[in-house]
Backbone as numpy.savetxt, mean C-alpha at the origin, in Angstrom:
# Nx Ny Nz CAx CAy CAz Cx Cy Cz
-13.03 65.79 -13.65 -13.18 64.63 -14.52 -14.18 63.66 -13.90
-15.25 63.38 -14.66 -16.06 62.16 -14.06 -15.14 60.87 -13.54
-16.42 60.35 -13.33 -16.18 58.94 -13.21 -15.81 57.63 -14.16
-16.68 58.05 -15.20 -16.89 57.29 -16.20 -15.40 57.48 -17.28
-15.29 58.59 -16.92 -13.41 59.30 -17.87 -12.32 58.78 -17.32
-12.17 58.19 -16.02 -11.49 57.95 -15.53 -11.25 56.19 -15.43
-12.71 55.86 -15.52 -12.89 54.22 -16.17 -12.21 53.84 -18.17
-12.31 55.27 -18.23 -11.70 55.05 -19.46 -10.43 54.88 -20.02
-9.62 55.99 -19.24 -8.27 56.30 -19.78 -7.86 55.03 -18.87
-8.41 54.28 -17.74 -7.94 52.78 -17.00 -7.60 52.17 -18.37
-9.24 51.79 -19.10 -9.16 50.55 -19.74 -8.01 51.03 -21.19
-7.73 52.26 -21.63 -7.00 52.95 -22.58 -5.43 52.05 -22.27
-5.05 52.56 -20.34 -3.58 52.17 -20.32 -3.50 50.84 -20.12
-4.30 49.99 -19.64 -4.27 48.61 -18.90 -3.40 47.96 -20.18
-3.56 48.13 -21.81 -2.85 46.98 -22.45 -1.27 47.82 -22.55
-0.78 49.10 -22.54 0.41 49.17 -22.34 1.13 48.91 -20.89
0.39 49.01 -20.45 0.91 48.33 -18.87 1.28 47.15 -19.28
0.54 45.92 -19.45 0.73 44.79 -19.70 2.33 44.66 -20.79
2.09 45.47 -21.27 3.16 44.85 -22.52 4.40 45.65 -22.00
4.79 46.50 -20.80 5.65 46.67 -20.63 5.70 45.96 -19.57
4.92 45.52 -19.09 5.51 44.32 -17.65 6.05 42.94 -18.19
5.63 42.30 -19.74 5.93 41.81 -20.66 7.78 41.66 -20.77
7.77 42.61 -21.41 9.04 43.31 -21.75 10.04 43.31 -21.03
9.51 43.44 -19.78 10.61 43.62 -17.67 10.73 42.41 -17.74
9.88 41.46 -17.41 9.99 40.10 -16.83 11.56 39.49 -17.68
11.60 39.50 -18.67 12.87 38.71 -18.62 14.02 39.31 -18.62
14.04 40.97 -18.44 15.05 41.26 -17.75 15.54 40.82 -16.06
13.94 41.29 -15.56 14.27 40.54 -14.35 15.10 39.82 -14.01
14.50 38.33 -14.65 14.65 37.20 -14.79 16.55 37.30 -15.10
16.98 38.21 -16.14 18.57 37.70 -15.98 19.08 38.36 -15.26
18.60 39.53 -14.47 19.12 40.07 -13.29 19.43 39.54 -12.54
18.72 38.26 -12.43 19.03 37.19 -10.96 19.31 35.91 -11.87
20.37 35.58 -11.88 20.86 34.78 -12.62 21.12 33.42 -11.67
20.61 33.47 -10.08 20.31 32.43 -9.27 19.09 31.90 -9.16
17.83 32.90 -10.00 16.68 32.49 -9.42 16.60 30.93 -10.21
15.82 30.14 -9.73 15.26 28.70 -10.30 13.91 29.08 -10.51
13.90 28.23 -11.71 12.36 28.07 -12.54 11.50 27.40 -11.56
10.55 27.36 -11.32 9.18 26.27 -10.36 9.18 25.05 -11.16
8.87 25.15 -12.28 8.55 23.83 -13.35 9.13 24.15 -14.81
10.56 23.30 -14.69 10.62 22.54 -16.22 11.43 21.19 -16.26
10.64 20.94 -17.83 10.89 19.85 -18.29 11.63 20.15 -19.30
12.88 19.02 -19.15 13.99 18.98 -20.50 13.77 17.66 -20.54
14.13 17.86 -21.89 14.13 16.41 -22.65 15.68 16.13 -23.34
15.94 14.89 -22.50 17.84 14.62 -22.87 18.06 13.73 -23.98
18.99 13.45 -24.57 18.65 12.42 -25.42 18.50 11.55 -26.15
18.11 11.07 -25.09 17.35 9.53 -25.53 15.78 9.72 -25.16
15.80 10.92 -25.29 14.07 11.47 -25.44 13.15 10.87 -24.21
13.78 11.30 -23.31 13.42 10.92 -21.83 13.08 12.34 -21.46
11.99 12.51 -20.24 12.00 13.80 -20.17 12.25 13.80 -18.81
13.24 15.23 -18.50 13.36 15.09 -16.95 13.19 16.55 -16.31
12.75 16.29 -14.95 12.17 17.62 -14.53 13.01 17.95 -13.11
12.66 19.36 -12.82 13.57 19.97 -12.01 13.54 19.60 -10.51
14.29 20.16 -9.77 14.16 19.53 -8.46 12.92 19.59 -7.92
12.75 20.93 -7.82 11.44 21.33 -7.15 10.17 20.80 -7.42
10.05 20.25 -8.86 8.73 19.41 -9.14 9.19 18.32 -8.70
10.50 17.94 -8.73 10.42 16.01 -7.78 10.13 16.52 -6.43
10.58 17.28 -5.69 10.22 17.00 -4.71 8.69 17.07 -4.40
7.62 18.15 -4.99 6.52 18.22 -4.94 6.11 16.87 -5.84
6.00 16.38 -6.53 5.72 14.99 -6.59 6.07 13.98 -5.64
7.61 14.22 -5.23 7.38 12.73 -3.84 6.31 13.36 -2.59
6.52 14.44 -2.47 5.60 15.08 -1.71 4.54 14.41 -1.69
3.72 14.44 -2.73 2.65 14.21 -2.84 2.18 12.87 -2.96
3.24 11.74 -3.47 3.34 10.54 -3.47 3.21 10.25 -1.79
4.03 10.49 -0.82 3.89 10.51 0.52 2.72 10.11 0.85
0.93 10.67 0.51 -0.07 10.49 0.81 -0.53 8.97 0.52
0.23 8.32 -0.88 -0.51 7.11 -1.05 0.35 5.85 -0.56
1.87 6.36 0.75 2.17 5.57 1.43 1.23 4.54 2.16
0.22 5.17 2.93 -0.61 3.62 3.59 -1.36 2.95 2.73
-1.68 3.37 1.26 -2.80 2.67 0.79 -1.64 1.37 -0.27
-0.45 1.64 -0.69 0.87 0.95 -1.01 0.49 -0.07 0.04
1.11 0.16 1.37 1.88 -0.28 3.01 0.42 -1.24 2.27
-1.12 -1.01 2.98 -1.86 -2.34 2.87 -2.24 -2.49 1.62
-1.94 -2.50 0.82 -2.77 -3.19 -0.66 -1.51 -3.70 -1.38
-0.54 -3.19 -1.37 0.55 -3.72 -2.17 1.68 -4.77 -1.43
1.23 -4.81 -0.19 2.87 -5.71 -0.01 1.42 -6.90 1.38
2.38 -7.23 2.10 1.69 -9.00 2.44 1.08 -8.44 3.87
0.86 -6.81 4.26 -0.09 -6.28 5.30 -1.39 -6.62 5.58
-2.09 -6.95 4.47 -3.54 -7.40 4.46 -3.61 -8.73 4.93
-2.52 -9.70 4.08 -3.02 -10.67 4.67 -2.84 -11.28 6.25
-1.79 -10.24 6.72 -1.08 -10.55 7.92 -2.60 -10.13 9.25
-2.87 -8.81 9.06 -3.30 -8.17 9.82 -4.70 -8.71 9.73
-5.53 -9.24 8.56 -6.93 -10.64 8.90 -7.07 -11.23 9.42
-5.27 -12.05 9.18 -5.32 -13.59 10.36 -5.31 -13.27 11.27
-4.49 -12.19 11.83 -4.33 -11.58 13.22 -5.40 -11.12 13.97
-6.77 -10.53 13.16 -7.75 -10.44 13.82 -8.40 -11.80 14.12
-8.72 -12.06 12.93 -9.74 -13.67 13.24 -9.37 -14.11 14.70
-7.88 -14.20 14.93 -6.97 -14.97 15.62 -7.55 -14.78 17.05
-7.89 -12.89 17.12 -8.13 -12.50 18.30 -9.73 -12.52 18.38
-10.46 -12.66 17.64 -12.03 -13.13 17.50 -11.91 -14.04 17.97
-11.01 -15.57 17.28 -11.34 -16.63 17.81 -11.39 -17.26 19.51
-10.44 -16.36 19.93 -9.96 -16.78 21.09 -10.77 -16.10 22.30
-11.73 -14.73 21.73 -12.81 -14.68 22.58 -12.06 -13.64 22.85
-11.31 -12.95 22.88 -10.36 -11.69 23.45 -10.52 -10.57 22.41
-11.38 -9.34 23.02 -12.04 -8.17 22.74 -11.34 -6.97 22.40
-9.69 -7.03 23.38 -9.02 -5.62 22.72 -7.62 -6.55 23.06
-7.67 -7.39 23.04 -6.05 -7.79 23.54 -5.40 -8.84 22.91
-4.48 -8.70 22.14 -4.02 -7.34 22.53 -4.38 -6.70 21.64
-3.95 -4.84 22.08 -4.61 -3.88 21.16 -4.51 -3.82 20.01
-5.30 -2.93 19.11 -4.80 -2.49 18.07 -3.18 -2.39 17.90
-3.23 -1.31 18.41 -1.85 -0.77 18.15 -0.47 -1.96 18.49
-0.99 -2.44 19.10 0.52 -3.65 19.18 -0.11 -4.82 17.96
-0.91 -4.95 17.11 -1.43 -5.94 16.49 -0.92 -5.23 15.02
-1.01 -3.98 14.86 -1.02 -3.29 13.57 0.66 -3.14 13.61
1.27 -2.48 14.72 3.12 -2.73 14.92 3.32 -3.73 14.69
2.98 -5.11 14.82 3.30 -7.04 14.80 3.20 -7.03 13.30
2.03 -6.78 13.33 2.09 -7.15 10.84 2.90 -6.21 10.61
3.25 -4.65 10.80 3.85 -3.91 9.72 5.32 -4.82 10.10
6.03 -4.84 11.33 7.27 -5.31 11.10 7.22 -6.77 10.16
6.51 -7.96 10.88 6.44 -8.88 9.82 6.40 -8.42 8.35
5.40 -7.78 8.24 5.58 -7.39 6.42 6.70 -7.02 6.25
7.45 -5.72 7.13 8.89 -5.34 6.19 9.89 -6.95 6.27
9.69 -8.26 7.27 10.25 -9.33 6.93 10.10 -9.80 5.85
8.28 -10.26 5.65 8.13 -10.94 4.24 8.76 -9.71 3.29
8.61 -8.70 3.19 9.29 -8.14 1.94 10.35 -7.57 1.65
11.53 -8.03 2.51 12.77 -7.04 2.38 13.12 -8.39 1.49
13.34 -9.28 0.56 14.24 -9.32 -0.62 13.64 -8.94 -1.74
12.23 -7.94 -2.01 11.59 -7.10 -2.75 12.03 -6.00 -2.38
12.13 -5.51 -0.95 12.65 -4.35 -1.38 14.32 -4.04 -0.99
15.09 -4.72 -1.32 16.30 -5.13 -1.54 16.97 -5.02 -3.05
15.66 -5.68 -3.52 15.95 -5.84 -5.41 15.78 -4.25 -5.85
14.44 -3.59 -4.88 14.05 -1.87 -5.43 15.08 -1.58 -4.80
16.04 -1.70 -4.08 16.77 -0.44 -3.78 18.27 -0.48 -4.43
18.67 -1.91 -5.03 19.50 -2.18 -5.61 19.34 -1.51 -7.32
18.30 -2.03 -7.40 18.22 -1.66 -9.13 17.76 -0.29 -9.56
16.68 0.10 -8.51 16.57 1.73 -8.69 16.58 2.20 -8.09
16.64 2.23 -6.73 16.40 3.77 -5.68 18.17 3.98 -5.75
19.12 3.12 -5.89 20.51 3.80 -5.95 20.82 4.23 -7.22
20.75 3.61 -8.04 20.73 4.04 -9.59 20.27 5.64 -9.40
19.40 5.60 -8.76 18.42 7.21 -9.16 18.94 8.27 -8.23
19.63 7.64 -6.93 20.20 8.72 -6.16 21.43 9.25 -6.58
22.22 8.21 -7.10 23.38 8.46 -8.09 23.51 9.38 -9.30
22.13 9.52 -9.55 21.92 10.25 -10.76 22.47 9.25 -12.14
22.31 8.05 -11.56 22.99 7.37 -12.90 21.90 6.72 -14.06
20.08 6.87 -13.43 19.09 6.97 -14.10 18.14 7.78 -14.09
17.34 8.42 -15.23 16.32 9.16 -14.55 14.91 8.79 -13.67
14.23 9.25 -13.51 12.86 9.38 -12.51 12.14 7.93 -13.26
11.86 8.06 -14.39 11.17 7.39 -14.57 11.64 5.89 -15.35
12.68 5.92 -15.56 13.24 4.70 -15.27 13.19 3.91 -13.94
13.79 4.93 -13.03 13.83 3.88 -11.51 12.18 3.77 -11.34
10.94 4.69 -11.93 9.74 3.80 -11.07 9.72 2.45 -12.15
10.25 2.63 -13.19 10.12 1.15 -14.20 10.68 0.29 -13.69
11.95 0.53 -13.05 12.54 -0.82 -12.62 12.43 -1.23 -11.32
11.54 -0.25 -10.32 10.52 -0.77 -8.96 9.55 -1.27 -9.38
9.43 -1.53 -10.26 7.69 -2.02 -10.69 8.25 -3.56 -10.96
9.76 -3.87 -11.50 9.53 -5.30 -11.12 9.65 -6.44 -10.43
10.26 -6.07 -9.61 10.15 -6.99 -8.54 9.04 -7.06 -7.35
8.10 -5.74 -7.57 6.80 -5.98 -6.77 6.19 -6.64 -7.59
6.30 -6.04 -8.98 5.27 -6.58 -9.63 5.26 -8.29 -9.97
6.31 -9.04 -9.90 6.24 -10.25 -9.36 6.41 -10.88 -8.16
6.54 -10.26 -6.56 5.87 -10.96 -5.74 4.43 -10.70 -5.64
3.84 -9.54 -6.54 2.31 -9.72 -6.32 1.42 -10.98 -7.13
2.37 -11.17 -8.49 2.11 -11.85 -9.51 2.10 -13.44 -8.67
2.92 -13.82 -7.88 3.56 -14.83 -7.61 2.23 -15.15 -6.67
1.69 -14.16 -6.07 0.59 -14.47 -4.73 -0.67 -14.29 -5.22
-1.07 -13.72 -6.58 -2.37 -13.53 -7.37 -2.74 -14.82 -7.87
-4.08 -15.40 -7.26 -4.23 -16.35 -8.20 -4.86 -16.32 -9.91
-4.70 -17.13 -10.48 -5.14 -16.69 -11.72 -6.50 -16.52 -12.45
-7.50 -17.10 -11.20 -8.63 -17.07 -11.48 -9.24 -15.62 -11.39
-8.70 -15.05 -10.41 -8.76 -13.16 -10.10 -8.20 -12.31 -10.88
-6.85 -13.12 -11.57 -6.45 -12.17 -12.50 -7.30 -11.90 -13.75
-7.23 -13.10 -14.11 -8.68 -13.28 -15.64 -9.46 -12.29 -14.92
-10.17 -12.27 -14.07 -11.28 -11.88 -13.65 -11.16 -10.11 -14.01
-10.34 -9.26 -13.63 -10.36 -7.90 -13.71 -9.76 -8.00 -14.97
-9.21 -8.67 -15.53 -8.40 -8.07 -16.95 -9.50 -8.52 -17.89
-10.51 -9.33 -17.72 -12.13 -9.53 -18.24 -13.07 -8.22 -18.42
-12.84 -7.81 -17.01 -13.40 -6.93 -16.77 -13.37 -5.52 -17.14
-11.68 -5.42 -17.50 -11.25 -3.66 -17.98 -11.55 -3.95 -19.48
-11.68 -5.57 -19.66 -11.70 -5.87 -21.47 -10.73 -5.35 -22.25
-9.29 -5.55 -21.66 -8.06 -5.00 -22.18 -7.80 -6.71 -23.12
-7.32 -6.45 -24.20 -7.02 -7.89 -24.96 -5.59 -7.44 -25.74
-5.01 -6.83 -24.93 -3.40 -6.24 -25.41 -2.62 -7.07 -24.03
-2.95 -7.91 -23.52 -2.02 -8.36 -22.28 -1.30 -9.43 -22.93
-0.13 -9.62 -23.32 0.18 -10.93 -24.25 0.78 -11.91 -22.98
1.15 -11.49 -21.68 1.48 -12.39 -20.76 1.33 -11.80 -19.05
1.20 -12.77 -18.39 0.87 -11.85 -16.93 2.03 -10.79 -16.13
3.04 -11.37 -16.85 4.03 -9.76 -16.37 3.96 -8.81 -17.07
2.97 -8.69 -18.00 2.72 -7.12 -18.86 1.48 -6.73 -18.09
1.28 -7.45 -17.13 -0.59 -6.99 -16.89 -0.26 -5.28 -16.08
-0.42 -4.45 -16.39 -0.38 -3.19 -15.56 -1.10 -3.10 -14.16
-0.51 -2.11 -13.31 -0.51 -2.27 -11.81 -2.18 -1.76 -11.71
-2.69 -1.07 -12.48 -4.19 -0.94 -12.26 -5.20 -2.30 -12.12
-4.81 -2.96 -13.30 -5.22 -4.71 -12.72 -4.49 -5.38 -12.09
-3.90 -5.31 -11.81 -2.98 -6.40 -10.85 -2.68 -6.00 -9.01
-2.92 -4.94 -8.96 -3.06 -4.56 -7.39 -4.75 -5.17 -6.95
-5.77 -4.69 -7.86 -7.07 -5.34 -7.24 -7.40 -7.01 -7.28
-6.34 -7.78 -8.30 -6.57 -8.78 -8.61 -5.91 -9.39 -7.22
-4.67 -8.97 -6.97 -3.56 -9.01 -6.28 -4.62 -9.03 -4.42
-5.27 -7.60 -4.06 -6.20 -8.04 -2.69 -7.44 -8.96 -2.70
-7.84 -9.17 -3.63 -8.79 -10.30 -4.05 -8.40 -11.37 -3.53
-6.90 -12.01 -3.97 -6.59 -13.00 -3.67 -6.37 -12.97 -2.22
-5.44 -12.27 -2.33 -4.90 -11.90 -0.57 -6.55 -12.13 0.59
-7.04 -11.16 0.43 -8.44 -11.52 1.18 -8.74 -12.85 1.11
-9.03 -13.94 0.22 -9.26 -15.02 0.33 -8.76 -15.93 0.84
-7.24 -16.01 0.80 -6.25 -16.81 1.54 -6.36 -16.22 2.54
-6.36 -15.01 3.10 -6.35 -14.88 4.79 -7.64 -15.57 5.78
-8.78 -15.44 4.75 -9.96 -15.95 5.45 -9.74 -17.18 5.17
-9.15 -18.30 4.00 -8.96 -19.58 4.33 -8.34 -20.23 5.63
-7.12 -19.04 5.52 -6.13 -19.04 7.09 -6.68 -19.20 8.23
-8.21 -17.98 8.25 -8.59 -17.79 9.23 -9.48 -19.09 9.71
-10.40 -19.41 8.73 -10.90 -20.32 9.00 -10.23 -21.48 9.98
-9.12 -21.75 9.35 -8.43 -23.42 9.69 -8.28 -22.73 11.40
-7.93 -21.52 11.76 -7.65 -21.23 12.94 -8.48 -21.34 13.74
-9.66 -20.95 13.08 -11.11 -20.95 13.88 -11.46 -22.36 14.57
-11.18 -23.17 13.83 -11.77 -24.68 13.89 -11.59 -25.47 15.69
-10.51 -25.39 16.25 -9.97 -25.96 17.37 -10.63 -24.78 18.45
-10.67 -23.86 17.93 -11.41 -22.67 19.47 -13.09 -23.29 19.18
-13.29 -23.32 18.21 -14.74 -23.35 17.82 -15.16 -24.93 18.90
-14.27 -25.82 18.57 -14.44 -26.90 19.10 -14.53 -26.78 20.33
-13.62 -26.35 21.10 -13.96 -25.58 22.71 -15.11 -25.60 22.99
-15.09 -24.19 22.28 -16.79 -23.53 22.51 -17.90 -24.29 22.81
-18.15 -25.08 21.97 -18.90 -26.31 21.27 -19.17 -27.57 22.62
-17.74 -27.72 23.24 -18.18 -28.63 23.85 -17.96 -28.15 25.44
-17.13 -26.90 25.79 -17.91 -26.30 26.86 -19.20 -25.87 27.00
-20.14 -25.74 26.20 -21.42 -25.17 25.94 -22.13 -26.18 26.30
-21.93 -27.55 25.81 -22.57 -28.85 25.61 -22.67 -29.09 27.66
-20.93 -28.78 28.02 -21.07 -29.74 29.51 -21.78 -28.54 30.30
-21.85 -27.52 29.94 -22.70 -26.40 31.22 -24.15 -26.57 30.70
-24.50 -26.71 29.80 -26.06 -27.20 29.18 -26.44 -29.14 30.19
-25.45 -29.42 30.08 -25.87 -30.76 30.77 -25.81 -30.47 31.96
-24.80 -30.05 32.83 -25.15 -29.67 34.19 -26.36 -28.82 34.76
-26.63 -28.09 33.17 -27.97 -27.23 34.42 -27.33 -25.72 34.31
-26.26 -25.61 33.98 -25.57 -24.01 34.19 -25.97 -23.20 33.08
-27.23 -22.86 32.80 -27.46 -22.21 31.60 -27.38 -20.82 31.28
-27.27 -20.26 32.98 -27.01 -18.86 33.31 -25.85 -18.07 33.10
-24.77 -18.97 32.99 -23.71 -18.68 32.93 -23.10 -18.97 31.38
-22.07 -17.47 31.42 -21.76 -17.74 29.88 -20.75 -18.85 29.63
-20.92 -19.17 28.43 -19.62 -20.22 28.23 -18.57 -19.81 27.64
-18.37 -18.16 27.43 -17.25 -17.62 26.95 -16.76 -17.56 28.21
-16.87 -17.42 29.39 -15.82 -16.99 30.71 -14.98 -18.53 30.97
-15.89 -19.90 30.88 -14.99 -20.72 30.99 -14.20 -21.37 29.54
-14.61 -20.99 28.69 -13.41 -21.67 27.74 -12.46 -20.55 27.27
-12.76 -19.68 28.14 -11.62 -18.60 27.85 -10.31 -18.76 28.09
-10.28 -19.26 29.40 -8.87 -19.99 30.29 -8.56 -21.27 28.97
-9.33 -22.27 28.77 -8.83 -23.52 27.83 -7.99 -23.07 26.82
-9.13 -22.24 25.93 -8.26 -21.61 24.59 -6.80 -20.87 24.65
-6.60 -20.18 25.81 -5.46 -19.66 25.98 -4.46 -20.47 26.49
-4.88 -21.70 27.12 -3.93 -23.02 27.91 -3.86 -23.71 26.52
-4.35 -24.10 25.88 -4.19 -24.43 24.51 -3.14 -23.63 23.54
-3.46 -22.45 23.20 -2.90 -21.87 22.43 -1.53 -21.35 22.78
-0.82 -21.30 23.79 0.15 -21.68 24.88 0.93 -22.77 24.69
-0.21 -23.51 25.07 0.93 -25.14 24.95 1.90 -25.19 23.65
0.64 -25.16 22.28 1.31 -25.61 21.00 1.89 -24.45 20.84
2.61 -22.93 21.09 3.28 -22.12 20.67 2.62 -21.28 19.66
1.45 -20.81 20.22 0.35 -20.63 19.23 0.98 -19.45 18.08
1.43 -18.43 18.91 2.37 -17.37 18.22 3.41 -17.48 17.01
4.08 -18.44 17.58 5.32 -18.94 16.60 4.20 -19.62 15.14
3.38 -20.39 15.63 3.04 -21.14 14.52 2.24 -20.40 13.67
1.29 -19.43 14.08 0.88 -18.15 13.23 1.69 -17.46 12.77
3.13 -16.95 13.56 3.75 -16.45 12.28 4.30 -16.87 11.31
5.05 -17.80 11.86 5.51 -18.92 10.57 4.77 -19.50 9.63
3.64 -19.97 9.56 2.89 -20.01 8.86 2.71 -18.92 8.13
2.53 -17.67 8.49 2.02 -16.35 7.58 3.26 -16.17 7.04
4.65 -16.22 7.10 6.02 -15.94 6.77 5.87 -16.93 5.81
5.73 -17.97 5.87 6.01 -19.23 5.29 4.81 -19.27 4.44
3.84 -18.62 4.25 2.75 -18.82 2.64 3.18 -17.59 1.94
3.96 -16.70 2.17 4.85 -15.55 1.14 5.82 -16.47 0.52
6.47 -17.68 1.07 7.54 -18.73 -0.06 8.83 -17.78 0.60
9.04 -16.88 1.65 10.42 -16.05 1.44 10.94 -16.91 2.70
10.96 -17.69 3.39 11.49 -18.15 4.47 11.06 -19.85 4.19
């Protein structure tokens, strides 16, 4: 038998093959009367649709990834971790302290500023939903509001107009309907601005240092020498005295309104 005869009687059996593998599969299928489906959706009803374990978990799964971009854009991380740099700009100090103890200092502060937000999410939906006493997409409806008004509460309104201008949505009848696509960018807009206002006011008293250690080594003649090595010691005897720490955090605790 050629080659070409043998390409034939292939393509001849290939569609009864198919239609008896057709035919098997859902015997299979009740042969194992343990196996689980990968993906379905039932709809219960009140015409909610709900899906099986295995797709929630591959959805939180996958939700997992947009944990840090949540952690800084959605809760009071951004603005914490600005002032905290400026703080260490201002004072003339290059790695210290590090990163890593600067980025640990805001995340715990943030879970401060936001545990009676996420107090309200775990009351109204993350137990509801572990209980099984709502579905999936109810509990993300009823996490959406209590972020969605401490973001509301810290957005100013000039930023909000500004992106809901911009998507040219004219269905918003009030700012707690504004959806999280405008209201998270409106939401770091603001945040960025108040941290650099923050930063500023912080800047002002080191700056002054600077300013007039510069002035007395320029009058003496010391032009060789930097004037960051001696107002380095001041700024830190300064920032010392008044409790510089306490009053940066409290202050950053205390413009969230939760303390």
């Amino acid at each position: 038998m050629s080659f070409r005869a043998v390409l034939e009687a292939l393509r001849r059996c290939l569609p009864l093959a198919l239609g008896l593998l057709a035919l098997g599969m859902p015997q299979a299928f009740a042969a194992d009367p343990t196996s689980i489906p990968a993906i379905t959706v039932t709809t219960n009803g009140q015409g909610q649709q709900e899906y099986t374990v295995s797709l929630q978990i591959l959805l939180i799964m996958t939700a997992l990834s947009f944990i840090p971009a949540f952690v800084m854009l959605m809760t009071s991380f951004t603005r914490i971790i600005i002032v905290f740099s400026i703080l260490r700009q201002a004072l003339g100090l290059q790695s210290t302290p590090s990163n890593q103890v600067m980025v640990g200092l805001a995340l715990f502060l943030t879970l401060f500023v936001m545990a009676p937000v996420f107090d309200k999410i775990n009351s109204s939906a993350l137990q509801p939903y572990l209980n099984e006493q709502i579905p999936a997409q109810e509990a993300v409806s009823r996490a959406e509001v209590p972020l969605k008004a401490f973001m509301l509460a810290q957005t100013r309104q000039s930023d909000l107009d500004l992106f809901v201008r911009l998507s040219k949505r004219t269905d918003i009848p009030r700012a707690d309907a504004t959806p999280m696509t405008i209201l998270v960018p409106a939401f770091v807009t603001s945040e960025l601005k108040t941290a650099f206002q923050i930063g500023f006011m912080i800047f002002i008293p080191f700056l002054i240092i600077d300013l007039v250690v510069s002035s007395v080594l320029m009058a003496m003649g010391m032009m060789m020498l930097s004037p960051l090595i001696i107002s380095l010691p001041f700024k830190l005897m300064l920032f010392v005295l008044v409790d510089g720490w306490a009053l940066i955090i409290g202050t950053l605790a205390g413009s969230f309104g939760t303390v």
